[in-house]
N, CA and C atoms as a LAMMPS dump frame, in Angstrom:
ITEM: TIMESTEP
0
ITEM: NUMBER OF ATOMS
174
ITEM: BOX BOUNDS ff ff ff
-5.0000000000000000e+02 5.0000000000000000e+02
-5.0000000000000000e+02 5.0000000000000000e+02
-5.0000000000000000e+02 5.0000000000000000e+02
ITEM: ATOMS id mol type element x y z
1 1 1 N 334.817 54.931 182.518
2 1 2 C 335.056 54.775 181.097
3 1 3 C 334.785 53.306 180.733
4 2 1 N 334.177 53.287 179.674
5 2 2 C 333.637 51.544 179.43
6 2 3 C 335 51.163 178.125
7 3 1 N 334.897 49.943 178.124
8 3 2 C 335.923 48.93 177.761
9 3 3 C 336.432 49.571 176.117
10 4 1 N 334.698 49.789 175.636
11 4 2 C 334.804 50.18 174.136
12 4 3 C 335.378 51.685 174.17
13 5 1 N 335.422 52.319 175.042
14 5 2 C 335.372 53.492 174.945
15 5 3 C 337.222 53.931 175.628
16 6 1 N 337.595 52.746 176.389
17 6 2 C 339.177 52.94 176.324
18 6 3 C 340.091 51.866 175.258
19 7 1 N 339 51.512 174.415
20 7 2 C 339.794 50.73 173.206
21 7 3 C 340.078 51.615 172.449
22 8 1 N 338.662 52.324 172.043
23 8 2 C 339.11 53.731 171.261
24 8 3 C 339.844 54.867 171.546
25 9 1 N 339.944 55.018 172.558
26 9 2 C 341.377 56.263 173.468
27 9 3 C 342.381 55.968 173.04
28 10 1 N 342.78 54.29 172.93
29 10 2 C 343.743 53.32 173.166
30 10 3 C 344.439 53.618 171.348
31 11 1 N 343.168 53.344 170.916
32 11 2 C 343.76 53.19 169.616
33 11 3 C 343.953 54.507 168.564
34 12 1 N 343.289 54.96 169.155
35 12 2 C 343.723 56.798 168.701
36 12 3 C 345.175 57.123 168.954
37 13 1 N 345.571 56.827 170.138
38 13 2 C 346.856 57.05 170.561
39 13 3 C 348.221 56.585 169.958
40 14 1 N 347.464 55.028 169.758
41 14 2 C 348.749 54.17 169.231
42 14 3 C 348.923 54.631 167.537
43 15 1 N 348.321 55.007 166.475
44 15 2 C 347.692 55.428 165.248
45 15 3 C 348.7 56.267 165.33
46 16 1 N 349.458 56.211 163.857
47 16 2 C 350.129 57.664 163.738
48 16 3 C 349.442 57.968 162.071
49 17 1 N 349.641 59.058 161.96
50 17 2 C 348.827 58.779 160.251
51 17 3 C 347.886 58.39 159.988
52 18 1 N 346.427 58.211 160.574
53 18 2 C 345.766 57.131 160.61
54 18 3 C 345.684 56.178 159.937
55 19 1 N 346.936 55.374 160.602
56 19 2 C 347.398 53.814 160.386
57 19 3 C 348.075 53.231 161.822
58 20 1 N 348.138 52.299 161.802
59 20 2 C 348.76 51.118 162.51
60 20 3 C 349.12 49.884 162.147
61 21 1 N 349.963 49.483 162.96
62 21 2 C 350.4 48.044 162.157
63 21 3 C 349.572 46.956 162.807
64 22 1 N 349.649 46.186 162.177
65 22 2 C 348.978 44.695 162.082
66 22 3 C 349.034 44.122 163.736
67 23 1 N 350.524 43.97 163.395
68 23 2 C 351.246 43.781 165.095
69 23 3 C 351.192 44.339 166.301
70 24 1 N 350.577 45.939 166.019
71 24 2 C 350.384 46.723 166.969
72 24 3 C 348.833 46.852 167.724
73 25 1 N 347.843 46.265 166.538
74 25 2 C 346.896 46.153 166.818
75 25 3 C 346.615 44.584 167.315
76 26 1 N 347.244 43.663 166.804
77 26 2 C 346.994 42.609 167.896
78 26 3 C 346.956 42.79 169.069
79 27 1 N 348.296 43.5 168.978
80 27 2 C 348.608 43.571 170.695
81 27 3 C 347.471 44.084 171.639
82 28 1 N 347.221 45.343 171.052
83 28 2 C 346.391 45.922 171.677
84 28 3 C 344.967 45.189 171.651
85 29 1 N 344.874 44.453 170.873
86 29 2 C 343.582 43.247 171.511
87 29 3 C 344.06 42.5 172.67
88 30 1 N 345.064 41.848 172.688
89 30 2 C 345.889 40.746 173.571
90 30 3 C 345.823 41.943 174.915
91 31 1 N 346.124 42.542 175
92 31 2 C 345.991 43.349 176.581
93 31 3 C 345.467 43.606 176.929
94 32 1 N 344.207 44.12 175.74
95 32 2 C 343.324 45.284 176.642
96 32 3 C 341.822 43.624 176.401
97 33 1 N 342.125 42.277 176.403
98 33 2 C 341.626 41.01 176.558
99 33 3 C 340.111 41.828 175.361
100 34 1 N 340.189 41.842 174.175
101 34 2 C 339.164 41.973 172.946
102 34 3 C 339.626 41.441 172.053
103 35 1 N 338.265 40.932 171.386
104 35 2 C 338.713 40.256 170.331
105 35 3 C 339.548 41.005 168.844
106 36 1 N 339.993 40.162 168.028
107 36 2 C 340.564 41.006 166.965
108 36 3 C 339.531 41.943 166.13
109 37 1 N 338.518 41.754 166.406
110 37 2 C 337.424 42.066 165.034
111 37 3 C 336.797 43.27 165.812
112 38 1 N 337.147 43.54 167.166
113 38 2 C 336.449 44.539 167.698
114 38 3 C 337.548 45.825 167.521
115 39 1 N 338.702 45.341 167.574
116 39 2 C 339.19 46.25 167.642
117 39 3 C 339.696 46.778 165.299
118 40 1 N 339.404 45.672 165.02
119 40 2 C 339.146 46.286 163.698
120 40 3 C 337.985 47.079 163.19
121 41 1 N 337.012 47.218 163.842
122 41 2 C 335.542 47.572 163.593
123 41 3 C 335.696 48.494 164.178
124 42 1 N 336.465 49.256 165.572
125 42 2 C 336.884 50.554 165.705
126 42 3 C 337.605 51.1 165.238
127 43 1 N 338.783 50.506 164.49
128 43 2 C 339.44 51.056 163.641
129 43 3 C 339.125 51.423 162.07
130 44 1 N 337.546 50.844 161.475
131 44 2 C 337.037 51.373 160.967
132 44 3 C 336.385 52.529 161.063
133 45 1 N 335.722 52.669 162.092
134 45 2 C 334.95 53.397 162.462
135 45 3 C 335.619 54.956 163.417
136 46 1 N 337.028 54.76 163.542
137 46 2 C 337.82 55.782 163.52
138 46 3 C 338.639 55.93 162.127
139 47 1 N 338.039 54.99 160.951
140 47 2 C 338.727 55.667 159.646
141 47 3 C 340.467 55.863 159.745
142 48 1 N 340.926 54.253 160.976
143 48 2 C 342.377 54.29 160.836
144 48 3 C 342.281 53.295 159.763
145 49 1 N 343.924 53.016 159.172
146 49 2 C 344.061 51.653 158.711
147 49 3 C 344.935 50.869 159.109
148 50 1 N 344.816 49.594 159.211
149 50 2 C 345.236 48.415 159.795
150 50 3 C 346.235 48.128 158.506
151 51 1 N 347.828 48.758 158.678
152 51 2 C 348.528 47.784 157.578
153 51 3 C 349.366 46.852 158.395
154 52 1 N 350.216 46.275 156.866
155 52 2 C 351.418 45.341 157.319
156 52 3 C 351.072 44.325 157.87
157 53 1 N 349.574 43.813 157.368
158 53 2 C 348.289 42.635 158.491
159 53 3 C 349.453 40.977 157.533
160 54 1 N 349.411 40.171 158.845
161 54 2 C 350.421 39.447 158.733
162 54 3 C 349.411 38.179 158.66
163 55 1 N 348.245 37.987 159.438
164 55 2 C 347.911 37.149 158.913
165 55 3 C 346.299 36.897 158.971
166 56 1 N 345.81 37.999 157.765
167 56 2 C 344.852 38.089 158.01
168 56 3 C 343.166 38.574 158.917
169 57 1 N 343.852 38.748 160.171
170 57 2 C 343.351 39.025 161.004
171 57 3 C 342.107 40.192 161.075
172 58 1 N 342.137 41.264 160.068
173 58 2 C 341.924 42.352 160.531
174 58 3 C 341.162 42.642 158.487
C-alpha cells in the first residue's frame, strides 16, 4: 500500500459525516510524517471537510 493510498484509508476512517476537525487532521499529517496540504487535497478529493481549522492550515 503506498503512503497516498494509506493517507486516504487513514482519513476515511477518522471522518465522521464527511468532516473532520482541524486538529484531527493535523495530527494525522504529524504521524503519518505529510505535509498539511497533502492531506487537505485528499480531503478534497474525498469531498470531506476540514472544520474547526484553527489556524489556517487547511
Amino acid at each position: 500500500m503506498t503512503k497516498k493510498d494509506e493517507l486516504k484509508k487513514r482519513l476515511s476512517e477518522e471522518a465522521q459525516n464527511n468532516s473532520i476537525t482541524c486538529e484531527k487532521a493535523r495530527a494525522l499529517a504529524e504521524e503519518m510524517q505529510v505535509p498539511y496540504d497533502e492531506v487537505g487535497t485528499m480531503a478534497d478529493e474525498l469531498r470531506i471537510k476540514i472544520r474547526a481549522c484553527q489556524l489556517g492550515c487547511f
